[in-house]
N, C-alpha and C positions, 0 to 999 in steps of 0.2 A: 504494500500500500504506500503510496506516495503521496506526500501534504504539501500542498503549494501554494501561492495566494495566488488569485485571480482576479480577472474581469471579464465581462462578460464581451468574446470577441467577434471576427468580421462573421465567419461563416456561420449562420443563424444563428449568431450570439453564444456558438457553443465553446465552451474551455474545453481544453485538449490539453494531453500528455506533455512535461517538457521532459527535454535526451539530458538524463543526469552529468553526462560527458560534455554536452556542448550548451548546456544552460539554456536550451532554446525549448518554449512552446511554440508544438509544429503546427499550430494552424493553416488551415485552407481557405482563402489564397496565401494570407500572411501569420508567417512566421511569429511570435515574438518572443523577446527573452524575459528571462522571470525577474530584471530588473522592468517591465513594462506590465507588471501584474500587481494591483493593488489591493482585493479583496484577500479576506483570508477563505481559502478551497482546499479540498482532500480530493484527490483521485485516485478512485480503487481500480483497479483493470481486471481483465478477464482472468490473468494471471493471478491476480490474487483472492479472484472467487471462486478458482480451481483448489488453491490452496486450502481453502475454509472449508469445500466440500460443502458448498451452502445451497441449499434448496429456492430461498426466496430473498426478496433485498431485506424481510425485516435482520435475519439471519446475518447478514452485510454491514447493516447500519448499527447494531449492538457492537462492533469493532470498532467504530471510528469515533476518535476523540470529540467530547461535548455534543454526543448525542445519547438519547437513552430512551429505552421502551417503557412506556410504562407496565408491561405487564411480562418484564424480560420473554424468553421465548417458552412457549408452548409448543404443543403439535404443530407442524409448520404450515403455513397459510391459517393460523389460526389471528384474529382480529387483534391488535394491539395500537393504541396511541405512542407516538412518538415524540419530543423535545427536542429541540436545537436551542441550547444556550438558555433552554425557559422559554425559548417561542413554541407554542404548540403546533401538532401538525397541520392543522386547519387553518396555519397562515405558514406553513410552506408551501409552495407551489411543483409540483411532481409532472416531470413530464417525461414522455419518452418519443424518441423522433423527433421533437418539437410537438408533440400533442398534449397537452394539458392532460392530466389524471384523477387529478381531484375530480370529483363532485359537486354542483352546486349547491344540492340540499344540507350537507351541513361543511363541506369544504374539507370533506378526509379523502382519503387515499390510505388504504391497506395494503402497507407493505408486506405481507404476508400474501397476499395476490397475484404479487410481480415474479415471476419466473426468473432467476439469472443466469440459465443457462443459455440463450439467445444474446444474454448482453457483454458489447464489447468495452465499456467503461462507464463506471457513473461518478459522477462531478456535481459537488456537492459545496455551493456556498453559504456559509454561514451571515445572515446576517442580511436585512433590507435590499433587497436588487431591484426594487420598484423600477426605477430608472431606466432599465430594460425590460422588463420581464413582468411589468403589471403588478396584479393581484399576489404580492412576494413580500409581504412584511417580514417573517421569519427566516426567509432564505429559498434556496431552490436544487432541488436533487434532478440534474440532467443526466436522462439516458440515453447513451450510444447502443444502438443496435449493432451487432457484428452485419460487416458489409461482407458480398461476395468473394472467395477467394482466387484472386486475379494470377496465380501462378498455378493452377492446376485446374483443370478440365473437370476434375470428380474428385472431392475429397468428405472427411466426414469425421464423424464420432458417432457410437452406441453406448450408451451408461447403463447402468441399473444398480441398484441398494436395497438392502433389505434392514430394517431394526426394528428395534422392541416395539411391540402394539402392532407389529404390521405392518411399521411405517415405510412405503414403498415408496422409492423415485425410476421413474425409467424414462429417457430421453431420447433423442437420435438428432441429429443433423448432416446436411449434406450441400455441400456449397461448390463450386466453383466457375471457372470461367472458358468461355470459348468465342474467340476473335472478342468481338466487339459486345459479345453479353453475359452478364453474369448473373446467378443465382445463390441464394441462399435459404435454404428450406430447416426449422424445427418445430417438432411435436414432443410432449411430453402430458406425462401422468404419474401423478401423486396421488396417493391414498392412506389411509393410516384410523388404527380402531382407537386413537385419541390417546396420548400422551396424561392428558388429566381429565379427571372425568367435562364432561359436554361438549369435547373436541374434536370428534371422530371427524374424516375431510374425505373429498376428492375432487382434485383439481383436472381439469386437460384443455392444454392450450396447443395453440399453433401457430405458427408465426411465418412470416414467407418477405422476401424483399431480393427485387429484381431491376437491374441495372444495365443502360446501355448507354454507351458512348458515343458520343455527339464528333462532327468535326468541331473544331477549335477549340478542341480539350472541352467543351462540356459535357453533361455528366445526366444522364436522366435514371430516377430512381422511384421504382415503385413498391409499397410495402402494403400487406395487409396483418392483421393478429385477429382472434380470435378465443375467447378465454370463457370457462363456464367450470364453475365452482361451487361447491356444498358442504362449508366450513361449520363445522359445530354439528354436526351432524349425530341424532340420537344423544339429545342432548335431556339433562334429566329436569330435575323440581328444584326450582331456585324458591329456597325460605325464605331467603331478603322481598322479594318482591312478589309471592306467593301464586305463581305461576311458572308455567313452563315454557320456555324460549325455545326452539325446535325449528327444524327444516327451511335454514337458510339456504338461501340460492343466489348468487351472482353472475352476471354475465357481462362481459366488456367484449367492444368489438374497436375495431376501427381501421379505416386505410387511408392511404396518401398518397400525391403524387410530386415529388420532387426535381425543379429546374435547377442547375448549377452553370451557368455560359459566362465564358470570359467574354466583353462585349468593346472592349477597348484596352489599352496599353495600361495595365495598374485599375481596372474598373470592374468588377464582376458584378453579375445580377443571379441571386437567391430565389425560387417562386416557389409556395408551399400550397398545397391544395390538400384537405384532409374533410372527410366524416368520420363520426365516430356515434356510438349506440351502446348505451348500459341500462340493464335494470338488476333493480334488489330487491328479494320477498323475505322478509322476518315474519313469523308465525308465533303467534303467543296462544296457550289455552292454560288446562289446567285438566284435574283428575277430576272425574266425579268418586262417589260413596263404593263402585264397584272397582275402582282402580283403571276406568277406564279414560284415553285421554282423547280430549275434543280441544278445535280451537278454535275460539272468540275474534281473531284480528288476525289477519296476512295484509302488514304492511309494507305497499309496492311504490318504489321511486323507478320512473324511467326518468332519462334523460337522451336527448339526440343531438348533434348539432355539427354543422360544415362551416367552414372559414378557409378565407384564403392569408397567407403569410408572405410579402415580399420585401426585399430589401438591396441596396444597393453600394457595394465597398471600394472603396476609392483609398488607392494609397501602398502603401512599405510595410518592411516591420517597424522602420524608423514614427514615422509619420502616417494615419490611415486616417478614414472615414467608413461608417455606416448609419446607413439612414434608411428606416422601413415602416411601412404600414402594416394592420393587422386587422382582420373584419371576420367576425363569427356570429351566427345566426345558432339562437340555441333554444329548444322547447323542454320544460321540464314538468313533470307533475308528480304529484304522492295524494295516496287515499289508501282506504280500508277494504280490499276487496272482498273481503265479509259482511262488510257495512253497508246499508241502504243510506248513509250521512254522504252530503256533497264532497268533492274530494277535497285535503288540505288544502290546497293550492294544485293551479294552472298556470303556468305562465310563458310566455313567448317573447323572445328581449331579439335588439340588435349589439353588437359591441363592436369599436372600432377604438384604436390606438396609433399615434405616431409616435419614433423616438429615432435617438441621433444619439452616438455612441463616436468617439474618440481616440486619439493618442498623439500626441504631440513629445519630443522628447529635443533634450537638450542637455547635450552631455551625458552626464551621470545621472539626469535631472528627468524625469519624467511625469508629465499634467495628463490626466484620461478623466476629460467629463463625462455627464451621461447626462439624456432627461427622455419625458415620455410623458405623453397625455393622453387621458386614455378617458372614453366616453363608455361608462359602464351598459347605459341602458336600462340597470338596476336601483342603480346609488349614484346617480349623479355623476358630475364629471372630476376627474382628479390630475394635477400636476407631479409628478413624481421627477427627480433629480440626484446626480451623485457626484463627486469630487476624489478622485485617487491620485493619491503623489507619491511619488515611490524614490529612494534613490540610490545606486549602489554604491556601497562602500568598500569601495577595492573587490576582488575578483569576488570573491564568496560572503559577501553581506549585503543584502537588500534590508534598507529600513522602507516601512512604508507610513501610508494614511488613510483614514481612506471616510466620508461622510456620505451621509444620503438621506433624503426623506421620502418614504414610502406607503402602503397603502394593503390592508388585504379587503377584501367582499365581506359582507356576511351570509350567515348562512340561510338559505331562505326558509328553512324551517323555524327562525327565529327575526330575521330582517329585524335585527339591533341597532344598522346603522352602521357605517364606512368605519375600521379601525386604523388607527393613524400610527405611524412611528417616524422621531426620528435618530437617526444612527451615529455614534462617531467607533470609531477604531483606530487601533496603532497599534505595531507591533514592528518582530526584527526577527529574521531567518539569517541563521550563518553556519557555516563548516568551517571557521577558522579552528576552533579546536580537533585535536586529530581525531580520526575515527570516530568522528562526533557531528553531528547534525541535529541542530536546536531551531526550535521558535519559540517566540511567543507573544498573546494576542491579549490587548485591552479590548473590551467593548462597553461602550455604555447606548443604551436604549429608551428612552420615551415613551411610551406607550400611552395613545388615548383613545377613550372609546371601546378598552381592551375586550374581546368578548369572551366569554368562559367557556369550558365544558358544562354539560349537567343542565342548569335550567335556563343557561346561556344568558346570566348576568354578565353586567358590563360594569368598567372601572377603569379607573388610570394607575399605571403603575410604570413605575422605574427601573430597568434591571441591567446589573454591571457584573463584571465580573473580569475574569481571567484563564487564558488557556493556554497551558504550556504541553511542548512536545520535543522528544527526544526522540535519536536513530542511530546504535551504532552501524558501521559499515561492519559488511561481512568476513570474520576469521574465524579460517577453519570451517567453512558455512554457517556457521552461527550469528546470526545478530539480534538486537535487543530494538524495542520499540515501546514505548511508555505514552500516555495524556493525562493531564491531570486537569481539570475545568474548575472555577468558583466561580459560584454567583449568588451574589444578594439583591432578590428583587423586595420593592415593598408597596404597598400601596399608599399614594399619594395623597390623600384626603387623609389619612387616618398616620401615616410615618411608620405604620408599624411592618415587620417583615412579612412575607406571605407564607403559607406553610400549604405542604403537600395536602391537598384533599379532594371531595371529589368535582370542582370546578378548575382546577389547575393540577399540573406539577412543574414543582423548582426544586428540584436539588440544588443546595447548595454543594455539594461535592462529589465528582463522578470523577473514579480512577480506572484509566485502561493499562494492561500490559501484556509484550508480543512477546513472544519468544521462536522467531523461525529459523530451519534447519535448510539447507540445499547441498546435496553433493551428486553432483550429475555425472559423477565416474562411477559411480555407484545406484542411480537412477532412485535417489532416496530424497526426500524433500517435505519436511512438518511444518505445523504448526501450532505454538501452545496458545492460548489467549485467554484473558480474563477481566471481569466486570466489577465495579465495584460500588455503590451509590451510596449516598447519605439523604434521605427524604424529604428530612424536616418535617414530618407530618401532623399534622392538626392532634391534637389531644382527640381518643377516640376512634380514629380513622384508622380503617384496615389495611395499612401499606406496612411491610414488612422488609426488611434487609437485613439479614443473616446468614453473613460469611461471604467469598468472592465465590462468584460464576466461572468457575476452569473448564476450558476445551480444548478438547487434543484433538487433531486430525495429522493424518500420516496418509501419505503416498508413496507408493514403489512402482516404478517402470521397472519389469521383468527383464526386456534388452534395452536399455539407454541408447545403444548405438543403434538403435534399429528405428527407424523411423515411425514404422508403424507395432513397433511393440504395445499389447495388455500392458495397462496399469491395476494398481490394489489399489482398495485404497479404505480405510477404518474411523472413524470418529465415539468419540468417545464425549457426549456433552454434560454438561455440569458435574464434574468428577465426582466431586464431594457434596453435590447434592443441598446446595445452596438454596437461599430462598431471596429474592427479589422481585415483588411486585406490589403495584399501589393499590390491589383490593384483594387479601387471603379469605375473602370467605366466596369470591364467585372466579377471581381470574389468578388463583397462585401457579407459579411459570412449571412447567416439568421438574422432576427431580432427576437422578442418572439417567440415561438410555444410552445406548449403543447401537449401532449402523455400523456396516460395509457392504463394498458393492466390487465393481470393476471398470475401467471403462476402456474402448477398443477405437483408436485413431485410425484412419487409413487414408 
């Protein structure tokens, strides 16, 4: 896993990998180096979600510094809240392709939903991106689909696992390329008799994106996914709420059609075309006198909607420009399809946004504006802007800066009202010390209008804090990787701090730590990882943290030298059988389980 700062760049505003060797983010068309990045960002790659043997992004994002599940992991694709720094997820903005993920109805996104065995990097900034990216108080988790494989004709992978409860993963993919077009096809299926009891799943997605090459190097790309899921499955009698929760259903769909054309010397043009289609049925009843169960409520959200995304980059890695429009037509509704009651809400919006994104550099010295105005259609219209100064300090020190003020929606199953933030940051990444690679990050946050979980009260609040990160480089194949986060948010009318409960969480303190293995003469390659939280919870409240979250995953290539050798490969999660999450009497996270599987490249 590699931590970088960023900003949001030319080619659809996406952050991209830099070459640890040449300090250079490789973006498409331009380049830049990580003195020209001023947010703070993690990129995890495909590489390192092989490593983790990880089923879905929640699995992903419990790895990466200052973020935290609230309900650590369960059964996998099982439903859990996420925080970034005390931003909840309902003001990150998740997207994949450039497709927006969340939800309108209450603005989540289930990262236990997300497949990552299709994806080739996800890029995750911490912290206001309004500026580009809209509706993004919290920050924004971008996902790269793996593209076609343009050096072979027919290549692939077959996986499968099996662990305790049942819990099954089986995948396939098949990609490559011929002349001028390329493919890249995956299916996968997960299933599992639940981890803890009301969790039983099964997942089956598909994925497909398909690419031809234009004269003057442009690039035409077409994708479609396809996702349908039944998380919580045989689920039992919840006491707290004296009912039974049962036979959830989710289904996400969506495609696109992607332009990429060089159109002049230093000038490309972007053009995005996408639909996309989800619905969700939750089921509530209860037992009658005979033990027999009935349900009362099958609560259904559909949503639909198509939009077009274009943009135009002008410029270097020195010096650029981007400037784009963004227009989406979206229908949403919720009702009780048991009920003879009108439905919650109907509604049908337009949205449209411009923004204009930068990079100016001088010297050592680097200015990257942002702004974006964006006509919701829902909540009025909103200004969003950002300021990143970066500068290097001899070869291996970037200090940066970086402000913004930004904007998320609300949910329309509560239509609270626009929540506002604004941002500052500063921090310093260096390798001067040997075998040693450090950062670390001030944020402080504003928050107005903030909206809650639960009965989706609002409030203003404050929240700062601190994120540090360490890396040793690899001896012996061994290196070391550590986060430690602080944050003190409080509420503002009142001064006092905020405590874990069931409208928020803030930890004040989440500790990570790596420990990974590579010896490729040997076709051996691990890794240990571990969780740590401090709640702060409300007097009362059932959040619980007892002891770190330890996970082993191990991998063996049988012929290293063989290109298309079997790998093993073993996970072993929460060793010691830890307990971390912010409600023990309905969502406490798995205890040990074990998995292995195989998987077969060619």
């Amino acid at each position: 896993m590699r931590a970088v700062y960023g900003q949001e760049t030319d080619d659809g505003r996406i952050l991209q990998l830099f070459d640890d060797e040449e300090n250079v983010v490789t973006t498409s068309p331009i380049p830049r180096p990580i003195s020209k990045i001023a947010e703070n960002v993690t990129v995890i790659t495909a590489e390192d979600i092989a490593r983790l043997n990880a089923h879905t992004l929640a699995e992903v994002l419990q790895t990466v510094p200052g973020i935290q599940l609230d309900f650590n992991l369960r059964t996998p694709s099982s439903f859990s809240f996420f925080s970034i720094q005390g931003a909840l997820n309902s003001t990150v903005l998740v997207l994949i392709d450039g497709i927006r993920q969340n939800d309108f109805n209450q603005n989540f996104v289930s990262p236990g939903l997300i497949p990552v065995q299709q994806i080739e990097r996800i890029e995750i900034v911490k912290g206001a991106a309004s500026g580009s990216w809209g509706s993004a108080l919290g920050g924004v988790i971008n996902i790269v689909t793996k593209s076609p494989n343009p050096e072979r004709e027919v290549s692939g992978q077959v996986s499968a696992s099996i662990g305790s409860r049942f819990t099954a993963d089986t995948t396939g993919e098949v990609s490559g390329t011929k002349e001028r077009f390329g493919y890249y096809l995956n299916a996968g299926h997960l299933r599992s008799d639940g981890l803890t009891p009301n969790t039983g799943t099964r997942v089956d997605n598909l994925y497909g994106k398909f690419s031809l090459n234009l004269p003057g190097n442009g690039l035409l790309t077409a994708g479609v996914s396809h996702l349908t899921a039944a998380p919580g499955l045989d689920e039992g009698d919840l006491p707290p709420w004296g009912v039974v929760h049962d036979d959830n259903f989710n289904r996400r769909t969506y495609g696109f059609l992607k332009l990429q054309q060089p159109v002049a010397n230093r000038v490309n043009l972007e053009v995005l075309g996408y639909l996309t289609g989800r619905a969700d049925h939750t089921k509530y009843g209860g037992f009658d006198g005979n033990g027999v169960l009935s349900f009362s409520n099958d609560v259904a959200v559909r949503e639909n909607s198509r939009g077009l995304n274009a943009n135009v980059t002008l410029g270097d890695r020195e010096t650029n420009l981007v400037s784009g429009f963004e227009y989406a037509h979206v229908h949403a509704s919720s009702r009780d399809e048991l009920s003879s009651d009108p439905p919650y809400y109907v509604r049908t919006w337009d949205q449209y946004a411009w923004y204009g994104n930068a990079s100016f550099t001088f010297g050592d010295f680097s200015v990257l504006p942002g702004v974006r105005y964006d006509i919701t259609g829902i909540s009025g219209e909103h200004l969003s802007y950002s300021l990143g100064l970066t500068y290097q300090l001899g070869e291996k020190t970037t200090v940066r800066a970086y402000g913004a003020r930004g904007f998320s929606l609300p949910m329309l199953a509560a239509d609270t009202g626009v929540q506002k933030v604004k941002t500052v940051q500063g921090g310093i990444e260096t390798g001067l010390v040997p075998y040693l690679w450090l950062k670390g990050t001030y944020f402080f946050n504003a928050l107005r209008n903030n909206e809650s979980l639960g009965s989706a009260t609002v409030s203003d609040q404050n929240r700062q804090g601190f994120e540090l990160e360490a890396k040793t480089v690899p001896v012996y194949g061994l290196s070391l990787s550590s986060g430690y986060t602080y944050l003190f948010a409080k509420d503002v009318s009142t001064g006092k701090r905020l405590e874990t409960d069931s409208q928020q969480t803030v930890p004040p303190h989440i500790i990570k730590l790596g420990l990974n293995y590579d010896e490729n003469r040997l076709g051996l390659r691990g890794a240990l990882t571990s969780n740590y939280v401090i709640w702060n919870e409300a007097p009362g409240y059932a959040a619980k943290s007892a002891g770190m979250i330890w996970d082993l995953h191990l991998t063996w290539t049988l012929f290293p030298n063989n290109p298309v050798s079997p790998e093993l490969f073993f996970s072993g999660h929460n060793l010691f059988g830890g307990v971390q999450t912010t409600n023990t009497t309905l969502y406490t996270n798995a205890g040990r389980w074990l998995e292995g599987g195989a998987r077969f490249k060619f």
